[in-house]
Each structure stands twice: as C-alpha cells, then as structure tokens.
C-alpha positions, 0 to 999 in steps of 0.5 A: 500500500506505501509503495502505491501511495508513494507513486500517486505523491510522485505523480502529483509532483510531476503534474503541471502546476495549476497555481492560478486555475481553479478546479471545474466545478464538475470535478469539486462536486465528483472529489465531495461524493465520498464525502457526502456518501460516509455522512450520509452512512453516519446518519443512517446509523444514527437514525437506526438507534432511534427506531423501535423495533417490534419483538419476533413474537409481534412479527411471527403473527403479522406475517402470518396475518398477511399470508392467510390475507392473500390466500383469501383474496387470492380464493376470492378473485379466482372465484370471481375470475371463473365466474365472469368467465363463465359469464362471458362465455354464455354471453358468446354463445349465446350471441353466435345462435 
C-alpha cells in the first residue's frame, strides 16, 4: 500500500502546476461524493438507534396475518375470475345462435 501511495505523491509532483486555475466545478462536486456518501452512512446509523423495533413474537403473527390475507383474496378473485368467465362465455354463445 506505501509503495502505491508513494507513486500517486510522485505523480502529483510531476503534474503541471495549476497555481492560478481553479478546479471545474464538475470535478469539486465528483472529489465531495465520498464525502457526502460516509455522512450520509453516519446518519443512517444514527437514525437506526432511534427506531423501535417490534419483538419476533409481534412479527411471527403479522406475517402470518398477511399470508392467510392473500390466500383469501387470492380464493376470492379466482372465484370471481371463473365466474365472469363463465359469464362471458354464455354471453358468446349465446350471441353466435
């Protein structure tokens, strides 16, 4: 790793001067995103010891709510779905008589 941080201080060196230019705009934004993206790390971890979590017990019964609901629903619309087919189905038949 200090061999590699050796050659890129070597590099700065040898890079033309820029005394007097100012850095694109574009670039100051690109060198901030690491930045940015470790506070924005650093506040997602903080605002993870404010959340209040339910015990398993709590998550265990509301899965199995939600997984009984769609069995029912699902039930429901096939039935539905199979009655309007048939439905339509006599309506077609009846139209080509």
């Amino acid at each position: 790793m200090e061999v590699q941080e050796k050659k890129v201080a070597q590099l700065a060196k040898a890079m033309p001067s820029d005394e007097g230019r100012a850095r694109p705009a574009w670039l100051d934004r690109l060198l901030e995103r690491p930045q940015q993206f470790g506070k924005f790390l650093h506040d997602v971890r903080g605002e993870m010891g404010h959340v209040t979590w339910p015990p398993p017990s709590e998550v265990r019964s509301t899965t199995l709510i939600v997984i009984v609901t769609i069995f029912f629903f699902g039930l429901f619309f096939f039935i539905v779905d199979m009655g309007v087919s048939k439905v339509v189905e006599l309506i077609l038949k009846h139209g080509r008589s």
